[in-house]
C-alpha positions, -999 to +999 in steps of 0.1 A: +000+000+000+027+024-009+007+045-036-005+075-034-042+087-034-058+115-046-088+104-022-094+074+004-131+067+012-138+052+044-168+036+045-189+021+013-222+034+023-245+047-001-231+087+002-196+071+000-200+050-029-215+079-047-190+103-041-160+074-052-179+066-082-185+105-093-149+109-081-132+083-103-154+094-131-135+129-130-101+114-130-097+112-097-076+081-084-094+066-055-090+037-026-126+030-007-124+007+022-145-007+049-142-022+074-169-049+072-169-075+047-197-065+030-209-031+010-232-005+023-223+005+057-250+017+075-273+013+043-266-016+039-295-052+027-288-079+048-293-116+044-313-139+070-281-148+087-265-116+090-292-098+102-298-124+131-262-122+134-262-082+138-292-085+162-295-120+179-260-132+175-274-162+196-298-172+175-306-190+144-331-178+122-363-200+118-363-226+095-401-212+083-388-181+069-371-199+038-340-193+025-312-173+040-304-156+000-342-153-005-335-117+016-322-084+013-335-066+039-326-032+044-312-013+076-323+017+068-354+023+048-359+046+021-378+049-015-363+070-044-384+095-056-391+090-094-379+124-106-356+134-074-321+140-072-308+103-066-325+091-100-309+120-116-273+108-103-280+072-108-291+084-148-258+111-148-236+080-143-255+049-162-252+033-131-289+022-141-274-002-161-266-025-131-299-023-112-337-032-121-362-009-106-400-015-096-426+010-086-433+008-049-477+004-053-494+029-033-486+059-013-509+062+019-514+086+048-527+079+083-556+102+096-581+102+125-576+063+131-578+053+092-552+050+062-564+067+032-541+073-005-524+102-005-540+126-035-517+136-059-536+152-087-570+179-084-590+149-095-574+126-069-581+152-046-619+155-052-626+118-053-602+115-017-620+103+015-594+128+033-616+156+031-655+169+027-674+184+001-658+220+005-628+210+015-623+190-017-629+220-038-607+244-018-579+219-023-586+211-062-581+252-064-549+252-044-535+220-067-547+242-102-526+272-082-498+250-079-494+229-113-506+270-130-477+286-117-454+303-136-425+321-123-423+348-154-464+352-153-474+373-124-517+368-133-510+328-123-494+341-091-527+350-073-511+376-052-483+353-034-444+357-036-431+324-032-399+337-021-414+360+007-446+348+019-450+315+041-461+284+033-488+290+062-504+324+045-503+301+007-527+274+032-547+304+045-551+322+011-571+292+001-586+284+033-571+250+037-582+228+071-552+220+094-557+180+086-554+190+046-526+211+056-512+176+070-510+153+042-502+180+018-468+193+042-458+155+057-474+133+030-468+148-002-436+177+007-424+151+028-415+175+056-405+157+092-420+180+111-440+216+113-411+240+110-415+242+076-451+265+080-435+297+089-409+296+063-407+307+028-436+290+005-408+278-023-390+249-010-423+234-002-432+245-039-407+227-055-411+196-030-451+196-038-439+198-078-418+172-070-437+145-054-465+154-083-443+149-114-430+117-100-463+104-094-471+113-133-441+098-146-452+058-136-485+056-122-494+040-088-468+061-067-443+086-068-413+058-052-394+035-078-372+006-054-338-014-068-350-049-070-329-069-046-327-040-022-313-004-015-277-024-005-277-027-046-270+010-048-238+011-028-223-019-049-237-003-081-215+028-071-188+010-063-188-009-099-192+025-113-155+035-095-139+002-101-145+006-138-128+040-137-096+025-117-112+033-086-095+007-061-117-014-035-105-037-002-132-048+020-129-061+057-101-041+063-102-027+102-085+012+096-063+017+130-059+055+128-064+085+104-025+102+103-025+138+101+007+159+102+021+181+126-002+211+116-030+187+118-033+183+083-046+149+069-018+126+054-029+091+057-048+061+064-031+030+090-048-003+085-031-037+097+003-019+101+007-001+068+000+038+061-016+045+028-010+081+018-035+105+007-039+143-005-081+140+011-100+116+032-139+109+029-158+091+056-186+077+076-187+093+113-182+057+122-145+064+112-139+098+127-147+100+170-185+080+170-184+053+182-151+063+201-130+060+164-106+082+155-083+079+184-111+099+207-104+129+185-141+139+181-148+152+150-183+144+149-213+160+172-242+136+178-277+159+168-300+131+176-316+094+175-334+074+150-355+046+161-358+020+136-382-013+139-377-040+113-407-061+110-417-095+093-453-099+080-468-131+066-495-107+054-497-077+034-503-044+054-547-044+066-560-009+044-537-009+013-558-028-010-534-058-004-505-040-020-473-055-023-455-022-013-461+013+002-455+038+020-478+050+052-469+085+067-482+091+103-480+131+107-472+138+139-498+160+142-523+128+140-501+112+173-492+144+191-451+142+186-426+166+169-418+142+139-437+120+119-438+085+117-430+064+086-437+027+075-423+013+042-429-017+029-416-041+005-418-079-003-407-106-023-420-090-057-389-066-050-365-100-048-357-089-009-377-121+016-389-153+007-425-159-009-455-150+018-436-125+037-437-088+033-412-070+051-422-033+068-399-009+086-413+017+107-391+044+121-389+079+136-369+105+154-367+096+192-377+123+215-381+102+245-363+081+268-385+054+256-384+051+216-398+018+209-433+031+224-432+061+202-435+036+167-464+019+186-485+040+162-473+025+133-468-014+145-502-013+157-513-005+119-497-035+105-518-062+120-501-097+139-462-094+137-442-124+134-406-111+140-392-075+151-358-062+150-355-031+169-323-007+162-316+025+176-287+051+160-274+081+166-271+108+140-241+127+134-231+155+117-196+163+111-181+196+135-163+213+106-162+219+068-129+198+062-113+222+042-086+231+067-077+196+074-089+178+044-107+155+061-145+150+049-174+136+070-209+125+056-237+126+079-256+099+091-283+087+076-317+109+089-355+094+093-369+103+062-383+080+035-363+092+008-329+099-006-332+135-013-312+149+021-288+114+010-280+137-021-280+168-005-249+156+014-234+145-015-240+178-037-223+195-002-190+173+000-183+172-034-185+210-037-157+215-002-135+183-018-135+194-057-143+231-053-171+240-077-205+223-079-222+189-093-234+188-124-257+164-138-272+155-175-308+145-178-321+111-195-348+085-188-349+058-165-369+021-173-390+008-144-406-025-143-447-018-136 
């Protein structure tokens, strides 16, 4: 190991293996390494055995389940969003050329004790059991507002500024009920929490427009999902690198990040070598959480996640049997902070054995007691017959890296999506290269 790098990446998670792949694609000679012996770090779609291993290392999985390579289940759960950033780097790159994608079947939002389908279009809305007569009308005019808006056409503007006024004054302009204000902020914006109300009325825009247009492109939802699972995408990034001389060494345990005397990053030590580098890109794992990095903390933790992987012999009760979705709980619904999520995939996606349907329900802890505040969401999936329940702190990395060149991700959050996953990515590219991501635009197949 007595090359030079121009950039190690620690960790093969999914921000990790798309910043390695992009990198190599600029020219840019790179060495990824993890210390596990498999791809995706944190993000990672685990077989029968290793996830027993990870969370009962004492016991065998049942025999009833089936077969241990019948499953890919994932640690964290997430959907892309049709037209979203991710689909847009995973286009960029033609790393599509190594997965298979199918449409996740309905899109569904918890309210007053029921789960109803989340309206997407004016028509959607009308026909939606979410809302009463006048309510239904209200909302089909705020929908026509939003799909008639034109930036350089002040007469489809109605008065707002986008830019200025708050998302709250757009929902009182057209006299929207707090429960419609619900699914359209959490279910369709995809917003965590309430913050978003008193801000500026564009982001939510844009993430409204978003969530639309991906429902248009392929029908049933706006989510499409790599069949054999999100760990796919990692190892699809990392193909991507390899091809473009990117270098790879799995299972190697990293002893210490060398930095010189000013402090300055230099190197990598793993098993008693040094491999030198002019950056270094990581997982917090790899830099002070978890008590890595020497105990030089380099990492603050900003919160938990509470994650509760479940196995079903039965689809989810209230989703017209489908084979996937995703519920939204708005927290509004279950008085918390943060909303609840449930996604839920099965062996149409190639991830568990025939018969079982695999849902993950997660959310940002804000007790002492976190696996009561998912009760919500277990008790919507009817008689459980396993549950893995993981806990992890999020971190976000203490400074920029440009002094030291050293580079931290952030952990992965509780949303259902990959579009903060990108964000991070857009963010460390721009401190490691200097100048922004650019992406090109094509079409991407889906299975229906």
């Amino acid at each position: 190991m007595d090359e030079e790098y121009d950039v190690i990446v620690l960790g093969t998670g999914l921000t990790e293996c798309i910043l390695s792949g992009l990198l190599s694609v600029e020219g840019k000679k790179v060495l990824h390494m993890d210390r596990n012996d498999y791809y995706g770090g944190e993000s990672a779609s685990l077989n029968l055995t290793q996830l027993y291993r990870k969370f009962r290392p004492d016991q065998a999985p049942p025999a009833d389940l089936g077969r241990d390579r019948d499953y890919a289940v994932d640690l964290v759960p997430k959907f892309i969003i049709a037209s979203g950033e991710l689909t847009k780097i995973l286009v960029h790159t033609d790393v599509t050329r190594y997965l298979e994608f199918k449409q996740i079947a309905g899109s569904y939002v918890y309210r007053e004790g029921r789960i109803s389908k989340v309206p997407s279009t004016e028509m959607e809305a009308v026909r939606s059991p979410l809302m009463g007569l006048f309510e239904k009308r209200r909302a089909k005019k705020f929908f026509e507002f939003l799909q008639g808006w034109k930036d350089e056409d002040p007469t489809t503007h109605q008065g707002i500024n986008l830019d200025e006024d708050s998302m709250k004054t757009v929902y009182e302009k057209f006299g929207l009920e707090a429960g419609t204000q619900d699914f359209i902020g959490h279910a369709m914006a995809l917003y965590l929490d309430d913050d978003y109300i008193t801000k500026p009325a564009r982001p939510s825009y844009d993430r409204i427009v978003l969530y639309t247009s991906s429902m248009a492109r392929y029908g049933k939802s706006p989510y499409i999902y790599p069949l054999y699972g999100l760990g796919e995408l990692p190892q699809s990034f990392a193909r991507l690198s390899a091809i473009y001389g990117g270098t790879y060494m799995l299972d190697k345990k990293i002893d210490a990040i060398v930095t010189d005397s000013d402090g300055k990053f230099v190197g990598v030590t793993s098993g008693g070598e040094t491999v030198k580098a002019k950056q270094v890109i990581g997982d917090p794992s790899y830099f002070g959480a978890n008590g890595g990095d020497g105990g030089k903390v380099r990492v603050v933790e900003e919160g938990k996640v509470v994650r509760a992987i479940c196995f079903l012999k039965h689809p989810i009760p209230g989703t017209d049997d489908s084979d996937s979705c995703q519920i939204i709980i708005p927290q509004n619904q279950v008085n918390r902070r943060h909303d609840i999520y449930i996604a839920m995939v099965s062996s149409t996606h190639n991830v568990c054995a025939k018969g079982v349907y695999v849902a993950i329900v997660s959310t940002v802890v804000e007790t002492d007691r976190p696996e009561q505040e998912i009760a919500a969401g277990l008790s919507l999936l009817g008689p459980i017959y396993d549950k893995f329940v993981d806990i992890t702190p999020l971190y976000t990395p203490t400074s920029s890296g440009q002094a030291d060149n050293i580079f931290i991700t952030r952990s992965y959050d509780a949303t259902s999506h990959f579009e903060t996953v990108v964000e991070d990515v857009q963010d460390v590219w721009k401190r490691v290269v200097g100048s922004d991501l650019v992406l090109k635009k094509r079409e991407v197949e889906v299975q229906n």
